[in-house]
N, C-alpha and C positions, 0 to 999 in steps of 0.2 A: 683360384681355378681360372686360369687364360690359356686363350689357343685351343689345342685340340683337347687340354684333359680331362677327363669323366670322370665324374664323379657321380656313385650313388648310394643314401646313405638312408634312415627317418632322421626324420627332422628332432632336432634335439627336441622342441616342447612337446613330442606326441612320443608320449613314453607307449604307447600301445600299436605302435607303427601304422598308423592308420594314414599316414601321408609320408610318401616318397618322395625323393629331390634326385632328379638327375640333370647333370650339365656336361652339355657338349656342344665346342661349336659357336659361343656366346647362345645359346639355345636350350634356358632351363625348361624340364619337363617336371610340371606338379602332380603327382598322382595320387586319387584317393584311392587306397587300399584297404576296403572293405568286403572284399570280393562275396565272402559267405552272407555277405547282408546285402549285395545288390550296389555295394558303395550308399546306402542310403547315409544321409548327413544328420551328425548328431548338432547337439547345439555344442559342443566345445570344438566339433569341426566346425560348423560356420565364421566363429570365431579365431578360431587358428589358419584358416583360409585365405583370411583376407589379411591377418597381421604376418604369415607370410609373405604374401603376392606384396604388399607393402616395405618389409625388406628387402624381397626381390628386386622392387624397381629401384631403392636405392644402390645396385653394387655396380658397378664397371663394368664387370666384367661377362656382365648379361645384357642380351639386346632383344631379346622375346622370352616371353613366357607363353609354356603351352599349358594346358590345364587339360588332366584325360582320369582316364578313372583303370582300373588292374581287373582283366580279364571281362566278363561280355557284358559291361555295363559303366557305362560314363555316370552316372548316379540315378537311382531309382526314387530321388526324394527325400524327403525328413525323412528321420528314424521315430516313423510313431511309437514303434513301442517305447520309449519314452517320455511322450506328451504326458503321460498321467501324472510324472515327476516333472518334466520342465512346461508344461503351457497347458494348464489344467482350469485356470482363471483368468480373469481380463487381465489383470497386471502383470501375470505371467506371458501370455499370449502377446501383450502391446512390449514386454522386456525382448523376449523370443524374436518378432518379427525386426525390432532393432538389429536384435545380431544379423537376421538376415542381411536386410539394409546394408548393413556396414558393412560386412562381408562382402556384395555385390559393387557399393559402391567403389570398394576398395580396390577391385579388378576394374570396373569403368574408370579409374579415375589415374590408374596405373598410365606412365609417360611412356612407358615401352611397350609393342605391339603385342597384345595378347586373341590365343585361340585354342577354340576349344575342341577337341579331337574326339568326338563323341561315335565311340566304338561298340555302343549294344543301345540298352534302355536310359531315358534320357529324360526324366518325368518329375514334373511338381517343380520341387527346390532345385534339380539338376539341373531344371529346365533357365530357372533364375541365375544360374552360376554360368551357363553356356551363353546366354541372351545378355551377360555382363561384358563380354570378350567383345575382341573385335572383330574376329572371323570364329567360321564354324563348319567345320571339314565333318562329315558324317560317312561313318561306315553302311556299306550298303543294307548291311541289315539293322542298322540301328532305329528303334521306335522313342518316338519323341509325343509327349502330349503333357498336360496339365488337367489332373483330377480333380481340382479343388472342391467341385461341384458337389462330388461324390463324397466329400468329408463334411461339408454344411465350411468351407475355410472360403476366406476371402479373400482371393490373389492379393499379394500389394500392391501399391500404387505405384513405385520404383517398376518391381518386376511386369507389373499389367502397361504399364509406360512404354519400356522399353518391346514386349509383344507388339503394341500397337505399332508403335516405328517401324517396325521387321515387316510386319504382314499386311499391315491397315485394318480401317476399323471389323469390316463386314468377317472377316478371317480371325480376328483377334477373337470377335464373338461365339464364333463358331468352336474354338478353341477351349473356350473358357466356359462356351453353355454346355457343350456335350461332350466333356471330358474324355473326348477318343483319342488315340494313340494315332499318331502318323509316321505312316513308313517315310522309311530316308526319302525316296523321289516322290512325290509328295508334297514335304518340308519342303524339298528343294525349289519344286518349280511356284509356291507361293511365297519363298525370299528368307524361311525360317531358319535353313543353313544353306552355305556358298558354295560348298562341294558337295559330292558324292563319292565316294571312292571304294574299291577293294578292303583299303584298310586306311582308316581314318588319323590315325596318327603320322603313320609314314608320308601323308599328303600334309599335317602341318607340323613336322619336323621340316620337311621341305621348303616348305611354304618359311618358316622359321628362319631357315639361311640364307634364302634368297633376300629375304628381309636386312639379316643381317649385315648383308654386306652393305647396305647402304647407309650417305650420313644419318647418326640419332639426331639430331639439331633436325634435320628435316621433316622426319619421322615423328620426333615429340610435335613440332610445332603444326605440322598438317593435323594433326590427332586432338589439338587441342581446338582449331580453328575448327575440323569440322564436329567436332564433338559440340559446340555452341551452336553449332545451325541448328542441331534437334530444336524440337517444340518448346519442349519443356527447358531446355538449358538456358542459362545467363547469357546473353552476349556480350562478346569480348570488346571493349571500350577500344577506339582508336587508337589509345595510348599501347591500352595490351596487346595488339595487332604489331605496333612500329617495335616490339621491345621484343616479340620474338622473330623477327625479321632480321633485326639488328642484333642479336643474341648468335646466331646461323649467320650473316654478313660480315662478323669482326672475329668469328671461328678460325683455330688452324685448319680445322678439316675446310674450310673453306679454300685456303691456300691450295692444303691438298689437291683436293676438288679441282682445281685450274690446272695445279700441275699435271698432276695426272691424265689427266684431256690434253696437254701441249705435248707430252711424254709419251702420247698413246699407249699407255700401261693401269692398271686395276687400281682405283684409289685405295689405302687404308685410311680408313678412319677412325679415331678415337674419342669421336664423342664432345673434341674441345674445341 
């Protein structure tokens, strides 16, 4: 799938169509399709989430992923009604929040620009899946918060990490003590998401091409430099600094890149 054609299909591991693939544009769009449940996330969705979004960033012929949810909800959380079957006991609860983990890690760790188009309700685990991305376009009437409070759950560490970074501490608190819902402007103006818009996907479909167009060399490499500044991340050893410098420096798109600017015409870029 290169160029303009779309494709839209479920993903072959979700025999119950609960996640959509559409590509357009180098601009896949992941959708959780739970709509009669609020999109809330089961544990074999957390799971299939992120071993997606992990395929995704290995194919060519993709340069964003957007991550959004099917009709008025970006996701409304775990699916408790199933807690009583999957995270019933400590070993199941410490199994459970791995998947989370992984899942989230999977989308932060993603080399291609990811964001999250959150188009209604946006709460708990929804909230861990969007705070994973790298942007976060929110519909104006979308409501965003973290209930954990109200179930006796204990944010994770990953997902309470990354809250922190987004808002700071005094806001993070506030978040996490009194489990209230915040409207889209709101969020917006304490740093929780980056837009506001009419309609939240059509702002990071957009946002998605304008990306596109630019070298990935660039893209991966800035993503991984600032992704290290956080608190909590490793930082990148001098070595790992000069090797993706010179990775982007000995690139065709690099060639490109010059010519295109001498040429006065629109680079393409491929990535190499």
């Amino acid at each position: 799938m290169k160029g303009n054609d779309v494709h839209l299909k479920s993903l072959s591991d979700m025999e119950d169509s609960s996640l959509l693939l559409d590509i357009s544009n180098q601009v896949a769009v992941l959708t959780i399709n739970r709509p009669e449940k609020r999109n809330c996330l089961t544990l074999e969705l957390w799971r299939s989430i992120g071993r997606v979004v992990t395929e995704l960033d290995g194919r060519d012929d993709i340069r964003v992923i957007v991550l959004t949810g099917t009709g008025a909800s970006f996701s409304a959380g775990a699916d408790i009604s199933e807690f009583a079957q999957v995270r019933s006991n400590p070993q199941q609860v410490e199994d459970y929040e791995l998947s989370v983990d992984a899942c989230c890690d999977a989308i932060a760790a993603c080399a291609k620009p990811t964001i999250a188009a959150i188009n209604g309700f946006c709460i708990g685990g929804g909230m861990n899946l969007a705070m994973a991305c790298d942007f976060r376009c929110a519909s104006e009437v979308a409501q965003l918060g973290i209930p954990a409070a109200r179930l006796s759950i204990v944010y994770g560490i990953k997902g309470t990490s990354r809250l922190f970074e987004l808002v700071g501490l005094a806001q993070a608190k506030k978040i996490l003590f009194t489990g209230q819902r915040l409207k889209a402007a709101e969020a917006h103006k304490i740093g929780l998401v980056d837009e506001v818009c009419v309609d939240g996907l059509s702002l990071a479909q957009r946002m998605g091409r304008m990306i596109s167009d630019n070298a990935p060399l660039s893209i991966s490499g800035a993503k991984t430099i600032l992704n290290s500044l956080c608190a909590n991340a490793a930082p990148l050893t001098p070595d790992q600094v000069t090797a993706i410098l010179d990775q982007a420096a000995s690139s065709e798109d690099y060639v490109e890149g010059r010519n295109a600017f001498s040429e006065k015409r629109k680079p393409v870029f491929t990535g190499h």
